[in-house]
Every structure is written in structure tokens, then in C-alpha cells.
C-alpha positions as CSV (number, residue, x, y, z in Angstrom):
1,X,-143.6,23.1,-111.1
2,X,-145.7,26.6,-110.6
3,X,-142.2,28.6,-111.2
4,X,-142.1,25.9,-114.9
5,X,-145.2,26.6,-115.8
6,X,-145.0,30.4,-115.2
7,X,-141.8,30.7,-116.9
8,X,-142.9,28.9,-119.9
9,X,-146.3,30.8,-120.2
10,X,-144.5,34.4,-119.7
11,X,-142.0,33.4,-122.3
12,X,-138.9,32.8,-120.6
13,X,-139.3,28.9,-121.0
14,X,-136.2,28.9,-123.2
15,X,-134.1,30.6,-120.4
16,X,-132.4,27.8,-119.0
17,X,-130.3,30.1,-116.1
18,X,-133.5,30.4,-114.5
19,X,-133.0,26.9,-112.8
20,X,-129.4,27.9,-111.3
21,X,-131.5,30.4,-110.0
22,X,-134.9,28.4,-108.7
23,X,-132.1,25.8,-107.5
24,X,-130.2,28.2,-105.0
25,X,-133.7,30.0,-104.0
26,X,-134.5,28.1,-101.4
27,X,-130.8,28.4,-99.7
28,X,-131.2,32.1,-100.4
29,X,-134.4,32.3,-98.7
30,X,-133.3,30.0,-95.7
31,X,-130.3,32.2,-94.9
32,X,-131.5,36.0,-95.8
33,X,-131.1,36.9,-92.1
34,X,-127.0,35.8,-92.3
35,X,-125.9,38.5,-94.4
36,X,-122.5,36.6,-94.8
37,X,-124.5,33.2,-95.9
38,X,-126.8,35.2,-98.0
39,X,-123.7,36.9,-99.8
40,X,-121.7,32.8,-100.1
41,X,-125.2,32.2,-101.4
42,X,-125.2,34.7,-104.6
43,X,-120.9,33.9,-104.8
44,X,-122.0,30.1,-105.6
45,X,-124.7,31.9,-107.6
46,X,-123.0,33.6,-109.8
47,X,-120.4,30.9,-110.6
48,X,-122.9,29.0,-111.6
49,X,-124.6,31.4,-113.8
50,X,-121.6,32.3,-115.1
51,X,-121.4,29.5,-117.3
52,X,-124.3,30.4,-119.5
53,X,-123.3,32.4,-122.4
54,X,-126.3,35.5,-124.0
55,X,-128.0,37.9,-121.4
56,X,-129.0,37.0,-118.4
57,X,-131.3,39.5,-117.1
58,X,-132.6,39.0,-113.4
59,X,-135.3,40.9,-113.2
60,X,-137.5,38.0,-115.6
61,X,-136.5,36.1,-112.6
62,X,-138.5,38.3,-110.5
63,X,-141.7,38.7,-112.4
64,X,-141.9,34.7,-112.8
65,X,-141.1,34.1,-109.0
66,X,-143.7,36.7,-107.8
67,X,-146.0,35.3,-110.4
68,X,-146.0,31.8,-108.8
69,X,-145.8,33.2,-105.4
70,X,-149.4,34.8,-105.9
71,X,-150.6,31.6,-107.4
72,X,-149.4,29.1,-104.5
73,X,-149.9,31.4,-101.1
74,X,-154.1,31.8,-100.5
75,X,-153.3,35.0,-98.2
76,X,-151.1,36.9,-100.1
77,X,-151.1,40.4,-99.4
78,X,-148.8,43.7,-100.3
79,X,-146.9,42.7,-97.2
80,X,-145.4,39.4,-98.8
81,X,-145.3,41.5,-102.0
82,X,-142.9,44.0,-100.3
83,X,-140.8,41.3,-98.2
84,X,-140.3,39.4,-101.4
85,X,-139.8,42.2,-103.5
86,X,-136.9,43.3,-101.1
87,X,-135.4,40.0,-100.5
88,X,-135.0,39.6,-104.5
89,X,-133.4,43.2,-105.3
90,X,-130.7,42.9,-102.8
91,X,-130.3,39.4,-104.4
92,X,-130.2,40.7,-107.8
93,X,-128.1,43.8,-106.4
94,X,-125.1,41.1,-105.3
95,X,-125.4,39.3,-108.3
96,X,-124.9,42.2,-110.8
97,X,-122.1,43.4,-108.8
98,X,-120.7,39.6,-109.4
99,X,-121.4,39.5,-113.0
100,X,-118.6,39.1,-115.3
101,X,-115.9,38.5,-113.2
102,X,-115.9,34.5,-112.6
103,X,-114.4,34.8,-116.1
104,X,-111.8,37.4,-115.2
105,X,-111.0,35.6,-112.3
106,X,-110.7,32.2,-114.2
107,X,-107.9,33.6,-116.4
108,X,-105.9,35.8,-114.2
109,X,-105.3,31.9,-112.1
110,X,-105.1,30.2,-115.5
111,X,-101.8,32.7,-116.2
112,X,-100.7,32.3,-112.0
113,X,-101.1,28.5,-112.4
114,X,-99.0,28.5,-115.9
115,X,-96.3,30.5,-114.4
116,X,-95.8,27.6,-111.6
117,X,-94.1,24.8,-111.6
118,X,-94.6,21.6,-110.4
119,X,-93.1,21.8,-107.0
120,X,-95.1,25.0,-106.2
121,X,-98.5,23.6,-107.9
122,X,-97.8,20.8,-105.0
123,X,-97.3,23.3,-101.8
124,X,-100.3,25.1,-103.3
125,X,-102.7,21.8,-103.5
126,X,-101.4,20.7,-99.6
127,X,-101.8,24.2,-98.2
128,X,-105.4,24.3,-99.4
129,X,-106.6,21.2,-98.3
130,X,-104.8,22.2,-94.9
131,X,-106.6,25.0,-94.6
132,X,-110.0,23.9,-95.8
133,X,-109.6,21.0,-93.1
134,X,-108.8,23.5,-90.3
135,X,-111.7,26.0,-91.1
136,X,-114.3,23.1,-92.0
137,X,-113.4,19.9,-90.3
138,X,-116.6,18.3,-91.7
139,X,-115.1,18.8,-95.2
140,X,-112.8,15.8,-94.1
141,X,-116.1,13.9,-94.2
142,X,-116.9,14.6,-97.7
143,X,-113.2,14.2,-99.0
144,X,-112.3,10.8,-98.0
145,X,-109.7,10.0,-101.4
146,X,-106.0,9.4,-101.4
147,X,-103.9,12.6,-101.3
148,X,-103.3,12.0,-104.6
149,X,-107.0,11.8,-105.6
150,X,-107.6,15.4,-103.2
151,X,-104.2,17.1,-105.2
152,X,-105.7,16.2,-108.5
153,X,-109.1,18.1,-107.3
């Protein structure tokens, strides 16, 4: 609600790509000592944000998160300034490096998938689940359709 309000009263109410971000904060925060999560984190990220069309520019994401940060935590000091500060650029460092290319990537496997037919479309969809299912086994909890239903996903 703090991060809302801020947002609002700074002028970036309007900039609706600020909740993808505020949404996937706390999974960013939770996994900044897994440099492989943290970097599956900003991938999700940036899919995500890729969606929204005009500029998105991270660093307003910044100044309204350390904005609420000050308000909500009595004891803040430079020390959480600097720690949060850090955690954010490399953040907004993987992000930028991600920008722009969901889109690119969409359409080079729009033009794979067109060149297919429907035989190959069909090894493609059981190879995937196949291997999804052998790396994450849980996933088998989550994806409980027919085949059918899992091919047309």
C-alpha cells in the first residue's frame, strides 16, 4: 500500500509496469543470494514487462521502492540504503540486458513453429512435457490434464 501511495504522489501512479515489478519483489528479494534464481527471477520479469507498450524506465522503480522503504523500517540507516541500492541495480542491470528481446524471441518461434508441420508440432509438444517432467517432477502435480489438454498448452 506504502509502494501505491508513493508511486501515486511521485507521479508515476499511471505507470501500471510498476506492479509486475512490486509483484516479483519479494521473490527477488527472497532469492538474491541464488544468483541462478535471482537471474529466472528477472527472465519471468522481463516477460512479463514485456507486454507493456511506451517506456518503461526502472530507475522510477527505484526512487518509489526506497521511498517506501524509509517510510516503513524505524531504523533505517545508509547501510540498508546501500544493500538496497545494490540489490536493485544488478536487478535493473539483468533487466535491461533482457529488454526487447521477449519480442524478438516471440517471432523468430512464430516463423520456426509456421515452418512445421503437424507431425513435428506433436514430437515437439511430447518432448517438452517429457523433459519438463524429468527436470521438475512436481510439475506433474500442477499439470494433471489429458495429453491432449497438456499438447494444446
Amino acid at each position: 500500500e506504502m509502494f501505491m501511495f508513493n508511486s501515486a504522489v511521485m507521479g508515476f501512479g499511471n505507470h501500471v509496469w510498476m506492479n509486475e515489478v512490486l509483484g516479483s519483489f519479494d521473490t527477488i528479494v527472497l532469492n538474491v543470494s541464488n544468483s541462478y534464481r535471482l537471474q529466472e527471477e528477472c527472465d519471468v520479469l522481463s516477460l512479463r514487462l514485456a507486454k507493456y507498450k511506451g517506456t518503461i524506465n526502472l530507475s522510477e522503480y527505484k526512487a518509489v521502492m526506497l521511498a517506501s522503504l524509509r517510510s516503513l523500517v524505524k531504523d533505517w540507516g545508509s547501510q540498508h540504503e546501500v544493500a538496497w541500492s545494490w540489490l536493485w541495480e544488478n536487478v535493473e542491470r539483468m533487466l535491461k540486458a533482457l529488454m526487447g528481446k521477449p519480442a524478438a524471441q516471440q517471432k523468430a518461434l512464430t516463423m520456426m513453429y509456421s515452418t512445421l508441420d503437424e507431425s513435428s508440432l506433436m514430437v515437439i509438444r511430447k518432448e517438452v512435457y517429457q523433459q519438463f517432467f524429468a527436470l521438475a517432477p512436481a510439475g506433474q502435480d500442477y499439470f494433471k490434464q489429458s495429453t491432449t489438454r497438456l499438447y494444446f498448452i
